[in-house]
C-alpha positions in Angstrom: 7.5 -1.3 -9.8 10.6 0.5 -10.3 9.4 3.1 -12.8 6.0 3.2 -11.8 6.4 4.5 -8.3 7.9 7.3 -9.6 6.0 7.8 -12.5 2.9 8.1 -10.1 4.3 10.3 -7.2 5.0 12.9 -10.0 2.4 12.5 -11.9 -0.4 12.3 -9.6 0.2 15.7 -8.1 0.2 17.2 -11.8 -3.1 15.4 -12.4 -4.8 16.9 -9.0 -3.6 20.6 -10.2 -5.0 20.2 -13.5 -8.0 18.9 -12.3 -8.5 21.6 -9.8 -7.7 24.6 -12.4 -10.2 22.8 -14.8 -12.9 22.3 -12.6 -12.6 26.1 -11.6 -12.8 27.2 -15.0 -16.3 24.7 -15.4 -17.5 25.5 -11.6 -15.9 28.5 -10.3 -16.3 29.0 -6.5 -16.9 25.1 -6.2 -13.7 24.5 -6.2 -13.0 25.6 -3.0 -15.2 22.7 -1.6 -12.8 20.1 -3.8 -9.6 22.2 -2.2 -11.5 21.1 1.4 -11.4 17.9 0.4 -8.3 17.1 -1.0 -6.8 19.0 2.4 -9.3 16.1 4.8 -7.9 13.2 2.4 -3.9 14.6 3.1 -4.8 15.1 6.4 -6.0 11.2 7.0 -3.2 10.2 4.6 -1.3 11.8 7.4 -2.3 10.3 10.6 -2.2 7.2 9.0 1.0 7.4 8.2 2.3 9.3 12.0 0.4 6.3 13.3 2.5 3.3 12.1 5.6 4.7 11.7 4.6 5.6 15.6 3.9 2.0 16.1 7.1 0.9 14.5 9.2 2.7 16.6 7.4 1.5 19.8 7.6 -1.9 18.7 11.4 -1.5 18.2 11.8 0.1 21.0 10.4 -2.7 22.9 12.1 -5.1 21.4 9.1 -7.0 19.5 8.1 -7.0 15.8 5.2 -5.0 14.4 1.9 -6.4 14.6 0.4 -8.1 11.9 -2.8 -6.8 9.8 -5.0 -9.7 9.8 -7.2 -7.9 7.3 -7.7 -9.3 3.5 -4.7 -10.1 1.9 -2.9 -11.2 5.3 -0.8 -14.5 4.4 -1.3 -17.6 6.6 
Protein backbone atom coordinates (compact mmCIF):
# COMPACT_ATOMS: atom_id res chain seq x y z
CA UNK A 1 0.00 0.00 0.00
CA UNK A 2 2.87 2.07 0.30
CA UNK A 3 3.69 2.56 -3.34
CA UNK A 4 0.36 2.16 -4.65
CA UNK A 5 -1.27 5.07 -3.06
CA UNK A 6 0.98 7.17 -4.67
CA UNK A 7 1.31 5.52 -7.76
CA UNK A 8 -2.52 6.03 -8.14
CA UNK A 9 -3.00 9.73 -6.87
CA UNK A 10 -0.48 10.58 -9.70
CA UNK A 11 -1.47 8.55 -12.10
CA UNK A 12 -5.04 8.74 -12.02
CA UNK A 13 -5.16 12.39 -12.82
CA UNK A 14 -2.75 11.76 -15.96
CA UNK A 15 -5.20 9.02 -17.06
CA UNK A 16 -8.43 11.45 -16.78
CA UNK A 17 -6.40 14.22 -19.00
CA UNK A 18 -5.50 11.76 -21.53
CA UNK A 19 -8.75 10.47 -21.63
CA UNK A 20 -10.39 13.83 -21.99
CA UNK A 21 -7.87 15.09 -24.90
CA UNK A 22 -8.57 11.66 -26.61
CA UNK A 23 -12.09 11.67 -26.44
CA UNK A 24 -12.08 15.35 -27.89
CA UNK A 25 -10.11 14.33 -30.72
CA UNK A 26 -12.81 11.11 -31.40
CA UNK A 27 -16.03 13.35 -30.24
CA UNK A 28 -15.26 16.98 -30.29
CA UNK A 29 -17.77 19.17 -28.49
CA UNK A 30 -18.85 15.99 -26.32
CA UNK A 31 -16.40 16.52 -24.28
CA UNK A 32 -17.67 19.13 -22.63
CA UNK A 33 -20.56 16.99 -21.24
CA UNK A 34 -17.59 14.40 -19.78
CA UNK A 35 -15.80 17.85 -18.31
CA UNK A 36 -19.56 18.32 -16.51
CA UNK A 37 -19.28 15.22 -15.19
CA UNK A 38 -16.01 14.73 -13.96
CA UNK A 39 -16.74 18.45 -12.12
CA UNK A 40 -20.42 16.57 -10.37
CA UNK A 41 -18.12 13.42 -9.36
CA UNK A 42 -15.23 16.12 -7.59
CA UNK A 43 -17.90 18.01 -6.34
CA UNK A 44 -19.63 14.82 -4.37
CA UNK A 45 -16.10 13.56 -3.70
CA UNK A 46 -16.07 16.79 -1.94
CA UNK A 47 -18.99 16.99 0.28
CA UNK A 48 -18.23 13.73 1.28
CA UNK A 49 -15.20 14.40 2.40
CA UNK A 50 -16.26 18.20 4.23
CA UNK A 51 -18.89 15.97 5.75
CA UNK A 52 -16.79 13.45 7.92
CA UNK A 53 -13.95 15.31 8.56
CA UNK A 54 -17.02 17.78 9.81
CA UNK A 55 -18.21 14.96 11.89
CA UNK A 56 -14.81 14.10 13.27
CA UNK A 57 -14.28 17.31 14.65
CA UNK A 58 -17.77 17.45 16.34
CA UNK A 59 -17.30 14.25 17.70
CA UNK A 60 -13.90 15.37 19.19
CA UNK A 61 -15.15 18.20 20.16
CA UNK A 62 -17.72 16.52 22.23
CA UNK A 63 -15.66 14.35 23.67
CA UNK A 64 -17.06 10.96 22.02
CA UNK A 65 -15.66 8.70 19.20
CA UNK A 66 -16.92 8.85 15.60
CA UNK A 67 -19.68 6.81 14.76
CA UNK A 68 -19.49 3.65 13.29
CA UNK A 69 -20.60 2.69 9.60
CA UNK A 70 -22.59 -0.35 10.03
CA UNK A 71 -22.64 -0.81 6.29
CA UNK A 72 -20.91 -4.05 4.53
CA UNK A 73 -17.67 -4.67 5.62
CA UNK A 74 -18.36 -3.29 9.34
CA UNK A 75 -16.47 -5.80 11.86
CA UNK A 76 -18.56 -7.27 14.70
Amino acid sequence: MRIAKPLLLITTPIGVILGLREGYRLAGGLVVIMIMMVGVIGVAVASIMMTVRREEREAKKSGGSPPESGGPGAST
